[in-house]
C-alpha positions as a printed NumPy array, in Angstrom:
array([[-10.555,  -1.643,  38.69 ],
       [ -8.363,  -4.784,  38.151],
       [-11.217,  -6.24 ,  35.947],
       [-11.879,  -3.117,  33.413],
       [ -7.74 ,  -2.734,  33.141],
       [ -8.429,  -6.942,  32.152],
       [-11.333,  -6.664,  29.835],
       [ -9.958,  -3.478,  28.546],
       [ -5.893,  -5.219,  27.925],
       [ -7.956,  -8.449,  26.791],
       [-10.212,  -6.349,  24.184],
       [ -7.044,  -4.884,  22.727],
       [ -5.591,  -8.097,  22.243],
       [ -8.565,  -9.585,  20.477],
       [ -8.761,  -6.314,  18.484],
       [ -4.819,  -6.301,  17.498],
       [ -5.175, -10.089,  16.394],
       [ -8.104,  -9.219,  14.311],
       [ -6.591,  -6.607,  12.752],
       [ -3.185,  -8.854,  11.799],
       [ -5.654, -11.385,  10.134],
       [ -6.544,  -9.352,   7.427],
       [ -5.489, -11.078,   4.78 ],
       [ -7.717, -14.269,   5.564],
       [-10.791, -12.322,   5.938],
       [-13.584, -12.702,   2.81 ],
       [-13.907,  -9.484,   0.707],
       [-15.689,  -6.65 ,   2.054],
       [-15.744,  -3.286,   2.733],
       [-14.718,  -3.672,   6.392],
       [-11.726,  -5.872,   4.999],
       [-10.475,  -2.839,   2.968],
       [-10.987,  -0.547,   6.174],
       [ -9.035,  -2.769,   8.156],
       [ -6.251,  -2.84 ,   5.492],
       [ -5.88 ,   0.628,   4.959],
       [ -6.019,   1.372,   8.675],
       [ -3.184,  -1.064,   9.23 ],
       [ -0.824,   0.134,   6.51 ],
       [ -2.001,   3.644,   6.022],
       [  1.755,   5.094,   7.362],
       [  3.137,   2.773,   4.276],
       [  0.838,   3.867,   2.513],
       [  1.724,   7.906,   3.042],
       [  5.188,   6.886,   2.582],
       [  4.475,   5.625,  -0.434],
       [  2.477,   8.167,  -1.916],
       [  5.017,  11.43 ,  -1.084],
       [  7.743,   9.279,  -2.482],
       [  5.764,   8.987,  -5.628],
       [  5.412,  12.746,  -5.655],
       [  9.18 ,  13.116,  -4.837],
       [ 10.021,  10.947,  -7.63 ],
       [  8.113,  13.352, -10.195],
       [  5.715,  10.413, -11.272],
       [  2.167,  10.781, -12.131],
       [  0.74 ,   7.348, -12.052],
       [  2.467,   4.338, -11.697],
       [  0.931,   0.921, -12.844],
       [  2.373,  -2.958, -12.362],
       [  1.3  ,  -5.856, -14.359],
       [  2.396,  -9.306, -14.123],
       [  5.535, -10.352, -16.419],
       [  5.049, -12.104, -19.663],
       [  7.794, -13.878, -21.378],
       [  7.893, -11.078, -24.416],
       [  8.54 ,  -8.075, -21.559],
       [ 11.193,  -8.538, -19.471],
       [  9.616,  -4.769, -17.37 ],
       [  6.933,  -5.49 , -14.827],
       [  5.856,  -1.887, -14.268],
       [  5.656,   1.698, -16.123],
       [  5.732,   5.077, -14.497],
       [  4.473,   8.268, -16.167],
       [  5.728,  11.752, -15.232],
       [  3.863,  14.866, -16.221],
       [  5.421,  16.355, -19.769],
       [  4.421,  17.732, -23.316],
       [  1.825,  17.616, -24.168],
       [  0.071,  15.646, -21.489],
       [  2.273,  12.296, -19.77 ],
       [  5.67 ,  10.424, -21.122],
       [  6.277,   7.289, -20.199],
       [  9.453,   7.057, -17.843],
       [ 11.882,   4.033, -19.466],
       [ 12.797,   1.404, -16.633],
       [ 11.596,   3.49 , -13.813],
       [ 13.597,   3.427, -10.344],
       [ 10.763,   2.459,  -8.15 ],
       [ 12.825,   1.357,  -5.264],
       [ 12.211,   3.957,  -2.464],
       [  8.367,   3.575,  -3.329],
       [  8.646,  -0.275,  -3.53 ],
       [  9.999,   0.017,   0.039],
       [  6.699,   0.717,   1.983]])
């Protein structure tokens, strides 16, 4: 018994370290498993606070010197999506 509770604490280790090396790991399927397993309750939290917000897709892209905005939101309007001016992303930023 005192060996299966060790190979079974021992496997979980090996399993949580594996897991918390993620980002090191070449790309591959199994990578992007292992990430959204990991971070898939950040990932909910994320997503409902989108829908709280009102926003229909949300899209970042890195800074250039003649935007000072890094990301747009749209919100469902007339007659299909508006853009949303300087969005508040911060509670969906927070996951």
């Amino acid at each position: 018994m005192k060996k299966l509770f060790l190979y079974l604490s021992l496997l979980s280790l090996i399993f949580i370290l594996l897991l918390k090396t993620t980002y090191y790991w070449p790309e591959s399927k199994f990578k992007h498993f292992a990430f959204v397993f990991t971070y898939s309750d950040q990932f909910i939290e994320a997503m409902r606070a989108t829908e709280d917000e009102g926003y229909v897709s949300i899209q970042w892209y890195e800074k250039s010197q003649q935007r000072g905005e890094s990301s747009m939101a749209w919100e469902a309007g007339e007659p299909k999506y508006k853009k949303v001016i300087k969005p508040d992303l911060s509670k969906i930023i927070g996951p």
